[in-house]
Backbone as a chain_set.jsonl record, in Angstrom:
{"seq": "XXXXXXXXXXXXXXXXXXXXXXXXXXXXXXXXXXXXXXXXXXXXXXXXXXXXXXXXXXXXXXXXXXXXXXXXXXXXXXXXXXXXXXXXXXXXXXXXXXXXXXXXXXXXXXXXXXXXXXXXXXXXXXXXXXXXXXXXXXXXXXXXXXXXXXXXXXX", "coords": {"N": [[0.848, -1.175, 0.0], [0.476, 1.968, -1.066], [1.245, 5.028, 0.858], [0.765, 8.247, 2.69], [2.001, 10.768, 4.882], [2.451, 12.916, 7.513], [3.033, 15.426, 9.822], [2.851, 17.826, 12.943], [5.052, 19.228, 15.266], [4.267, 18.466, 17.194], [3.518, 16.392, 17.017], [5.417, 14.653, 15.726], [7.506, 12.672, 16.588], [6.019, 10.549, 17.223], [5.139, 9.991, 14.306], [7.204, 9.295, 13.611], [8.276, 6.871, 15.076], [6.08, 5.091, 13.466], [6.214, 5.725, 11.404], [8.707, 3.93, 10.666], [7.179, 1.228, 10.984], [5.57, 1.336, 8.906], [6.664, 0.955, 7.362], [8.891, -0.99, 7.328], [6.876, -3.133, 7.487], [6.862, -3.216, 5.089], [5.327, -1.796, 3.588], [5.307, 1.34, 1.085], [6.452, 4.413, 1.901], [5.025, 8.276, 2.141], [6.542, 10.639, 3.199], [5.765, 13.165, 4.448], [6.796, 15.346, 5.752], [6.694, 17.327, 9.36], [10.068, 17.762, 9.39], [11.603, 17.214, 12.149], [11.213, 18.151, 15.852], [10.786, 20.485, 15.941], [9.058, 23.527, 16.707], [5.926, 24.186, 14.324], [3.352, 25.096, 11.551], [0.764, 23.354, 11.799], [-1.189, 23.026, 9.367], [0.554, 23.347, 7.55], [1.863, 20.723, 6.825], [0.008, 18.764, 6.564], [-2.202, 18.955, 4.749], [-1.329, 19.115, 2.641], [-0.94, 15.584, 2.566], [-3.272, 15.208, 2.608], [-3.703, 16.062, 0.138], [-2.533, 14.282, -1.431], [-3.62, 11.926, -1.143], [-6.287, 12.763, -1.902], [-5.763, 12.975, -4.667], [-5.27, 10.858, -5.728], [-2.175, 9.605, -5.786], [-1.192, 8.517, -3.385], [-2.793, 5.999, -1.062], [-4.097, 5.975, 1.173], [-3.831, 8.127, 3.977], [-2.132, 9.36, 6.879], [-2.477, 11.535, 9.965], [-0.859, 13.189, 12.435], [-0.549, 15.343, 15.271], [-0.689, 17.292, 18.085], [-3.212, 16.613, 20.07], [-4.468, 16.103, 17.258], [-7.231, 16.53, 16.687], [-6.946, 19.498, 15.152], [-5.449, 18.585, 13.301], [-7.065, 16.589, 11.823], [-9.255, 18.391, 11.307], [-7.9, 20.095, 9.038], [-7.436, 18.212, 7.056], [-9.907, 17.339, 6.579], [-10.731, 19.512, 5.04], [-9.936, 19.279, 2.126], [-11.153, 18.727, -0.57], [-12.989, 15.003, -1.132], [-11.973, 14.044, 0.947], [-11.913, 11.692, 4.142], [-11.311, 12.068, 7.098], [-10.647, 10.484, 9.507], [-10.954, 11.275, 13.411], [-8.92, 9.116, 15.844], [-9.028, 7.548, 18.578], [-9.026, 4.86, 19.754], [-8.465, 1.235, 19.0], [-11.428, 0.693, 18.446], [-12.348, 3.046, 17.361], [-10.954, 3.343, 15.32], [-11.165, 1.114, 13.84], [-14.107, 0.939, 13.014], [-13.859, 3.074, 11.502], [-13.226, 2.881, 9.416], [-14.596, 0.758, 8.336], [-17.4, 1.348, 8.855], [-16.998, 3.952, 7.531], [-15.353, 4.606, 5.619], [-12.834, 6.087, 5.875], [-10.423, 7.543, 4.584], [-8.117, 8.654, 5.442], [-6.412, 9.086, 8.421], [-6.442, 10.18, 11.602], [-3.846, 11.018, 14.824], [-3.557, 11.742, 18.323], [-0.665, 12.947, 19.731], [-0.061, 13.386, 22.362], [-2.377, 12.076, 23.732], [-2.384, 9.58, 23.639], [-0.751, 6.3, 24.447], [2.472, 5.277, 22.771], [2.099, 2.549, 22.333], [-0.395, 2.098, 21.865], [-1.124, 3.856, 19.732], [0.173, 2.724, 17.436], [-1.169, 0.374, 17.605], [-3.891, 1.227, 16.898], [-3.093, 2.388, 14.367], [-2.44, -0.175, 12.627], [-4.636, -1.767, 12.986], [-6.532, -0.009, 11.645], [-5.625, 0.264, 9.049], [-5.766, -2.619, 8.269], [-8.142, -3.348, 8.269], [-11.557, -3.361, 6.293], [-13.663, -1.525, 4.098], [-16.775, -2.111, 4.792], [-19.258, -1.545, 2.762], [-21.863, -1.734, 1.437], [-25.26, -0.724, 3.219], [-23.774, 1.12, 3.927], [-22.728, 2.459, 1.486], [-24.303, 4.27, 0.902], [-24.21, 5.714, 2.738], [-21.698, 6.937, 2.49], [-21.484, 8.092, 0.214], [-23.803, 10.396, 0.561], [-22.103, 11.902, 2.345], [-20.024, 12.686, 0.483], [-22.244, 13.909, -1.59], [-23.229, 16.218, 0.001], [-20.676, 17.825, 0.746], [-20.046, 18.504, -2.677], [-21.788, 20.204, -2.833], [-20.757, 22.156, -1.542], [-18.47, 22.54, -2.86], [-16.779, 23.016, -6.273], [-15.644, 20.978, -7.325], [-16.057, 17.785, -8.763], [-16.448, 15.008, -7.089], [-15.548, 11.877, -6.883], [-17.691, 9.123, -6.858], [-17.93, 6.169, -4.326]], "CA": [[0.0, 0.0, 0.0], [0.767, 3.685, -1.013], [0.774, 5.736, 2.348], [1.044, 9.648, 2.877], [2.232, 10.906, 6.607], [2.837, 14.118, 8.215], [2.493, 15.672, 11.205], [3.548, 19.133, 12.88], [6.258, 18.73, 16.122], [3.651, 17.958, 18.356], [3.365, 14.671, 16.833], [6.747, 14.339, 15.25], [7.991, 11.109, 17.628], [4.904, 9.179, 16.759], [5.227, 10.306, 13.119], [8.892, 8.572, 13.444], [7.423, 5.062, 15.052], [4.49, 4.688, 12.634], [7.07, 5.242, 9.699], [9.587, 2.869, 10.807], [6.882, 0.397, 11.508], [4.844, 0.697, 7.644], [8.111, 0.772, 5.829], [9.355, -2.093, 8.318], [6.103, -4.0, 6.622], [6.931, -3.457, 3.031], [4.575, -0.358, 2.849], [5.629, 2.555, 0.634], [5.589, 5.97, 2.342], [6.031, 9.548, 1.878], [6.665, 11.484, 4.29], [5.428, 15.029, 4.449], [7.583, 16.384, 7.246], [7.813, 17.716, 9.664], [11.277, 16.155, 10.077], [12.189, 17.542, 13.556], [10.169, 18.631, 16.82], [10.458, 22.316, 16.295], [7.483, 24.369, 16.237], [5.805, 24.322, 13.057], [1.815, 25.032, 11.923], [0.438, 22.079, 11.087], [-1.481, 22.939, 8.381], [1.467, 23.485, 6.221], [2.136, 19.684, 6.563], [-1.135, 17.706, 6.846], [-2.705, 19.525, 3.048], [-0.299, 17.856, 1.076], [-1.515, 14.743, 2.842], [-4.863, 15.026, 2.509], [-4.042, 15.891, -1.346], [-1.997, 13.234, -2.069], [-4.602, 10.5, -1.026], [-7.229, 12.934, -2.808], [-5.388, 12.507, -5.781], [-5.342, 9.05, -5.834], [-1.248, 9.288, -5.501], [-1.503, 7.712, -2.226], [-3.934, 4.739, -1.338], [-4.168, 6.274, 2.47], [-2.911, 9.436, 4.533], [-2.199, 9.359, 8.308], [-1.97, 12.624, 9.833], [-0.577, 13.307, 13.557], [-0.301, 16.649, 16.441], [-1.151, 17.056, 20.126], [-4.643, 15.8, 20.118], [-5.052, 15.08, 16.09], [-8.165, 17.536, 16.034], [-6.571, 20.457, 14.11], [-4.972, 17.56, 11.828], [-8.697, 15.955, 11.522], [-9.888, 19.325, 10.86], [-7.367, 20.753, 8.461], [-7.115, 16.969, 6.366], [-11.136, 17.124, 6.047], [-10.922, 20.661, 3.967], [-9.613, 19.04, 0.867], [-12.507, 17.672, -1.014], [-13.008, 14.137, -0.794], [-11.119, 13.188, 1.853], [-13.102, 11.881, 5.12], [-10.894, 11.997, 7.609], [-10.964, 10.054, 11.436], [-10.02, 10.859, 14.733], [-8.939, 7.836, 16.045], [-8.238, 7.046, 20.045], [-9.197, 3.526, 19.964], [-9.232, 0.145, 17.817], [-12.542, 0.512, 17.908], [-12.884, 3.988, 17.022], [-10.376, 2.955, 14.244], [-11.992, 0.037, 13.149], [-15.668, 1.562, 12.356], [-14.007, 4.536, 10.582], [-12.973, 2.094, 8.314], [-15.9, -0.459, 8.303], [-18.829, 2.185, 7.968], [-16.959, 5.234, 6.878], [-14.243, 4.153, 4.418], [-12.024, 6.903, 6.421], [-8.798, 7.559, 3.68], [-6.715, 9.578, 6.421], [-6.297, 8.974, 9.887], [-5.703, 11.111, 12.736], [-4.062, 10.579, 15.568], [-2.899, 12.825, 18.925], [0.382, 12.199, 20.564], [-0.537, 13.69, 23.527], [-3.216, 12.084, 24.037], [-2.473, 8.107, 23.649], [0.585, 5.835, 24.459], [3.09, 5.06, 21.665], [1.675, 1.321, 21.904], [-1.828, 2.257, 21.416], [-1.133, 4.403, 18.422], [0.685, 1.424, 16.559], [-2.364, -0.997, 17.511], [-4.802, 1.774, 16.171], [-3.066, 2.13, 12.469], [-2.577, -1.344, 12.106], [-6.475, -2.015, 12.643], [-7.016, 1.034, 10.579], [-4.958, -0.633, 8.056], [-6.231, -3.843, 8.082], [-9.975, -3.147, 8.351], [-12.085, -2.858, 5.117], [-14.493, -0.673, 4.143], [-17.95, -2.958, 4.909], [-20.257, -1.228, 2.013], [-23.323, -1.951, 1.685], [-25.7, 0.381, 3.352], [-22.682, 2.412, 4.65], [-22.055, 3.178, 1.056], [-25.061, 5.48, 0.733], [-24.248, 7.272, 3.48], [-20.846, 7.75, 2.004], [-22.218, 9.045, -0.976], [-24.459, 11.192, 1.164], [-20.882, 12.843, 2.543], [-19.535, 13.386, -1.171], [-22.99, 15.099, -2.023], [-22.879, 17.679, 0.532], [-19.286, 18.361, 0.207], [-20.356, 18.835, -4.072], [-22.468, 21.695, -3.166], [-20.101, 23.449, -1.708], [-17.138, 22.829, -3.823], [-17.1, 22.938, -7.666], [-15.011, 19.63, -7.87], [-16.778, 16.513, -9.023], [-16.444, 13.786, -6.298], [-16.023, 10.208, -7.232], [-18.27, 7.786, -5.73], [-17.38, 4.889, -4.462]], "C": [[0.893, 1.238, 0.0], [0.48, 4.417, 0.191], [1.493, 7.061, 2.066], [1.256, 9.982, 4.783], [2.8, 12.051, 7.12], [2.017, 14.152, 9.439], [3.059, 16.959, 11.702], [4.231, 18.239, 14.384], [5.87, 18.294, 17.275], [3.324, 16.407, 17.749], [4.378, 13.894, 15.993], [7.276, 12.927, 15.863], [6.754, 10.039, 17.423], [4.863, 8.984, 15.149], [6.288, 9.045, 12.776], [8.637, 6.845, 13.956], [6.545, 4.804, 14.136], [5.32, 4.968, 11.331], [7.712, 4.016, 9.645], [8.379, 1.575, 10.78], [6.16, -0.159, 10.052], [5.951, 0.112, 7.416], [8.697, -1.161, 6.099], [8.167, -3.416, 7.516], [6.084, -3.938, 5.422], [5.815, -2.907, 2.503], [5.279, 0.605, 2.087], [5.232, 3.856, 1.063], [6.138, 6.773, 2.155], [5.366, 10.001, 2.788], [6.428, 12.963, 4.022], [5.735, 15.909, 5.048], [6.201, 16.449, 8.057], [8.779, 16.806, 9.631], [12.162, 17.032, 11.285], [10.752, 18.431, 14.618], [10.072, 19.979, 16.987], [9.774, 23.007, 15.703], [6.912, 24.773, 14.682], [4.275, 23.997, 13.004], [1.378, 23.659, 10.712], [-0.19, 22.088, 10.122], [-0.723, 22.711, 7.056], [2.3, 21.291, 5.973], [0.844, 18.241, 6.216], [-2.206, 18.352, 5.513], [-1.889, 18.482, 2.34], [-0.707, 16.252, 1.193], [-2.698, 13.916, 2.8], [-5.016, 15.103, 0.901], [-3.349, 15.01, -2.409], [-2.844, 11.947, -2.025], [-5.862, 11.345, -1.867], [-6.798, 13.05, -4.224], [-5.045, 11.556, -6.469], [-3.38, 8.441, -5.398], [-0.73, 8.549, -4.87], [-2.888, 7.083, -1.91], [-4.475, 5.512, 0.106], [-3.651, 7.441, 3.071], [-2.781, 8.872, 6.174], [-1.662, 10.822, 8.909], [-1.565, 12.701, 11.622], [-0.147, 14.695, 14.185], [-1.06, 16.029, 17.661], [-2.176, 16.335, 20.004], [-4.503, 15.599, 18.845], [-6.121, 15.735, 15.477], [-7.8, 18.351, 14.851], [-6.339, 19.956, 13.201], [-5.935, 17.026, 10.868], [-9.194, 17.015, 10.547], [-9.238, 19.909, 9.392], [-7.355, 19.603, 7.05], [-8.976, 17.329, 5.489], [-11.652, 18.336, 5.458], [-11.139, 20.318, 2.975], [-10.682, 18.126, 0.634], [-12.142, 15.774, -1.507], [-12.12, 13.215, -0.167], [-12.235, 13.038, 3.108], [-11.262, 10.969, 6.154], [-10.97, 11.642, 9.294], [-10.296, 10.085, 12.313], [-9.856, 10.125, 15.518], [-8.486, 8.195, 17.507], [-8.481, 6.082, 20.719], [-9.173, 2.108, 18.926], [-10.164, 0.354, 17.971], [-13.317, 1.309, 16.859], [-12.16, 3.672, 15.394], [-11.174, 2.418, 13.299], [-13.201, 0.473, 12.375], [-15.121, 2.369, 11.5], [-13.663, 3.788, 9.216], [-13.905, 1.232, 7.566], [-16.879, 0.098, 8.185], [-18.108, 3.312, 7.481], [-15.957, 5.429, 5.955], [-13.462, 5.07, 4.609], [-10.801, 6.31, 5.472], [-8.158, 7.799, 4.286], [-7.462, 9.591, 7.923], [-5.687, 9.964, 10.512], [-5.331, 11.026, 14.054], [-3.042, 11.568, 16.497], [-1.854, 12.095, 20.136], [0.625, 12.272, 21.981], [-1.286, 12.968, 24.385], [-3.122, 9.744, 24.016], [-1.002, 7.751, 23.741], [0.682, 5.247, 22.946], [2.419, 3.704, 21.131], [0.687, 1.169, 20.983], [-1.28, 2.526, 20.067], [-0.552, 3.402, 17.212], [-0.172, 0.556, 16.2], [-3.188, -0.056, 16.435], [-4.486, 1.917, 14.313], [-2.887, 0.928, 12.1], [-3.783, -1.923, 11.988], [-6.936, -0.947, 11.8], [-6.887, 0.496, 8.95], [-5.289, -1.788, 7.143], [-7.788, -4.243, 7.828], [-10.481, -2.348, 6.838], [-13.153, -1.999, 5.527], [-15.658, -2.506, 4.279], [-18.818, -2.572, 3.589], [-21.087, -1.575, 2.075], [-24.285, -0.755, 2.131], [-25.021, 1.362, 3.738], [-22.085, 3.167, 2.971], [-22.963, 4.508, 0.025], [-24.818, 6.525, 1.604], [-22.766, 7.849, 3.187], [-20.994, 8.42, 1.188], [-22.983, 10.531, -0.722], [-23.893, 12.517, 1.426], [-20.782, 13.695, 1.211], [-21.011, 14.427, -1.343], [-23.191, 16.012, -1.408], [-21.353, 17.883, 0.375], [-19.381, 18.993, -1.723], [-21.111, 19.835, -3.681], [-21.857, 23.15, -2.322], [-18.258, 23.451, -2.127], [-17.522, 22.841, -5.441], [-16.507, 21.841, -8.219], [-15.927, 18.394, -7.509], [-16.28, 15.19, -7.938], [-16.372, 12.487, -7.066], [-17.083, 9.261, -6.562], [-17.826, 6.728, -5.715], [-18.186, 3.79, -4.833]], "O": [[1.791, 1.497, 0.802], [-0.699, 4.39, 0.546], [2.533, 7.133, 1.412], [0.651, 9.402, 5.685], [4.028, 11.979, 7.077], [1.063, 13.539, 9.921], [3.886, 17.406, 10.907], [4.045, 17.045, 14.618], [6.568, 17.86, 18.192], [2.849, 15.481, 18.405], [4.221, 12.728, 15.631], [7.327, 12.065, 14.986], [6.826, 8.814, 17.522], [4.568, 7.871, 14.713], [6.181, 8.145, 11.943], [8.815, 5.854, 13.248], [6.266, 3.621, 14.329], [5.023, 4.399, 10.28], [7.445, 3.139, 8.824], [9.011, 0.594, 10.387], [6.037, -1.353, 9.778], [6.153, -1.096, 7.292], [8.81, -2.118, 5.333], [8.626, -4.464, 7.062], [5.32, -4.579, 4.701], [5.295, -3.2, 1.426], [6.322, 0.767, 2.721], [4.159, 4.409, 0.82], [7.354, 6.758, 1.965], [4.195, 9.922, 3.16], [7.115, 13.687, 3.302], [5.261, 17.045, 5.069], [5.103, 15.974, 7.77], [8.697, 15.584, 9.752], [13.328, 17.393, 11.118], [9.754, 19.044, 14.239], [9.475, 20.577, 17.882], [9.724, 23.203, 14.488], [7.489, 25.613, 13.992], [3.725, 23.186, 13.748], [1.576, 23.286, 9.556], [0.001, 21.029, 9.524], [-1.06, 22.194, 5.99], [3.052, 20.885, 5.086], [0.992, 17.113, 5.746], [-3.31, 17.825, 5.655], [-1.961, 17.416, 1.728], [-0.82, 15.605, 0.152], [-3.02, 12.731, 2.886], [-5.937, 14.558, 0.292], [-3.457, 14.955, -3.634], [-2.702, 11.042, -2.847], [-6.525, 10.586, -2.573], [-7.724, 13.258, -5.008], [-4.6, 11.475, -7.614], [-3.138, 7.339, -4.905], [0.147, 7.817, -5.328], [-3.94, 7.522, -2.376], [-5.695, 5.629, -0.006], [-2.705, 7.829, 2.384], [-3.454, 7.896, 6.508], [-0.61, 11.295, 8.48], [-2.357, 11.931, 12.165], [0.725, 15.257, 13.523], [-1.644, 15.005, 18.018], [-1.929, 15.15, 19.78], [-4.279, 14.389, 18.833], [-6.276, 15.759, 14.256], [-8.194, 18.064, 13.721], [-6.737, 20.41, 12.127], [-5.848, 16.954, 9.642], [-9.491, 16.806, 9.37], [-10.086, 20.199, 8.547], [-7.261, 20.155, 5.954], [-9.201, 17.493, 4.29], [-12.869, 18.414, 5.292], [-12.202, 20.644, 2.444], [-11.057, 17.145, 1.275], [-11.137, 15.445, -2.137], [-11.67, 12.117, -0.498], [-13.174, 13.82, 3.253], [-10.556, 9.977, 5.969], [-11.307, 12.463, 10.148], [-9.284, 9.401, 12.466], [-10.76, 10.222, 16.348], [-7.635, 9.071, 17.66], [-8.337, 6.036, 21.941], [-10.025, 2.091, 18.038], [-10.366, 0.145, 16.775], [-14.184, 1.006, 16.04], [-12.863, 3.784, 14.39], [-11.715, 2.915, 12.31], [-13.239, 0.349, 11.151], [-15.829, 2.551, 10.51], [-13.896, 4.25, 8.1], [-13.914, 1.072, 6.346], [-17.631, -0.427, 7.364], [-18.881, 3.878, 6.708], [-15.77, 6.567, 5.526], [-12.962, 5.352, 3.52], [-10.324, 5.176, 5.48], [-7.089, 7.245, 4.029], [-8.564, 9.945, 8.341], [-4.66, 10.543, 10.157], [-6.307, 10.938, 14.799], [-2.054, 12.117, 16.008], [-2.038, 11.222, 20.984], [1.297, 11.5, 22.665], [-1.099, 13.03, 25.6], [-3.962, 8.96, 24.455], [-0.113, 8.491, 23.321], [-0.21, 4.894, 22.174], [2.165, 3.538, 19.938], [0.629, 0.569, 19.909], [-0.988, 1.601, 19.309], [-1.012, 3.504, 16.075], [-0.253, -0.008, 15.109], [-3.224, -0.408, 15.255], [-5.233, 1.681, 13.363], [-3.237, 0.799, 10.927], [-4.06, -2.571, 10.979], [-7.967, -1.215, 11.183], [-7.711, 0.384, 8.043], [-5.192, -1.954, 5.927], [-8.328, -5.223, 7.315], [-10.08, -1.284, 6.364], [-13.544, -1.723, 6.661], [-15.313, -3.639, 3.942], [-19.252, -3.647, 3.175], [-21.31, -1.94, 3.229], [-24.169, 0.265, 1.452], [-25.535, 2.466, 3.916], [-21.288, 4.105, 2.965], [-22.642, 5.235, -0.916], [-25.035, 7.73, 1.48], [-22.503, 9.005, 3.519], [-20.611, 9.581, 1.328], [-22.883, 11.521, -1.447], [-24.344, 13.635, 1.177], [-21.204, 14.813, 0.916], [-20.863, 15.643, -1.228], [-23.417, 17.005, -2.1], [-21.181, 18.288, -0.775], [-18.69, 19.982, -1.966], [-21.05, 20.675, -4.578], [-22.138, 24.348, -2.327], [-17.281, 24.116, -1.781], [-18.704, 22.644, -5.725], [-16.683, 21.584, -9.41], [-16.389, 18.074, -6.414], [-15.554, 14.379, -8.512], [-17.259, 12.187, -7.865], [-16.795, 8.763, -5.474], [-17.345, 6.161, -6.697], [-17.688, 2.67, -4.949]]}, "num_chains": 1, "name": "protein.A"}
């Protein structure tokens, strides 16, 4: 799998385990910086992320800061991306299984290093379910189409 990964310096050290650990599985990733823990606004790293998996470039994004919110928030601008804040396998799991979540978010602050390893590997590993979950993805894409001018794919 194609993977995208940034993060700003608040989530830089989890950024750096969760690379070592795709690559380590014979994932392909690009890295989007930051590449060091000094202060930097996360937007300027977690866009490119969100538009490399909305450009099909990348199969996936993962995006990481303190909590993961701002990352969540800033990832789910770029049109058709649906981006999840994750702070559990479980929460993982579903975003994957009803919400076909492309980019993950996750806060370094806010969970041990372990956790965050378990959570992208069930992120990872967990399909989308479809079925009736893939009207309500569709549902997403058509509000997001009325207020952008770019054509959505459906899945």
């Amino acid at each position: 799998m194609i993977l995208a990964i940034g993060s700003d310096h608040a989530g830089f050290n989890y950024k750096q385990r969760i690379l070592e650990m795709l690559t380590a599985a014979g994932h392909e990733v690009e890295d989007f910086g930051t590449h060091s823990p000094d202060p930097v606004d996360y937007p300027d790293f977690i866009a490119p992320v969100a538009e490399a998996v909305a450009a099909g470039r990348c199969h996936r994004g993962i995006v990481l800061g303190g909590s993961g919110n701002g990352e969540a928030m800033a990832a789910n601008k770029i049109p058709g991306i649906r981006c999840a804040l994750c702070w559990t396998t479980e929460t993982a799991r579903l975003s994957r299984l009803h919400n076909d979540a492309n980019v993950l978010s996750l806060g370094q602050r806010t969970l041990p290093v372990e956790l965050a390893l378990e959570i992208v590997q069930t992120w990872l590993t967990t399909p989308f379910e479809g079925g009736r979950h893939l009207r309500r993805i569709q549902g997403i894409n058509a509000i997001e189409a009325r207020y952008t001018s770019t054509s959505l794919p459906h899945p």
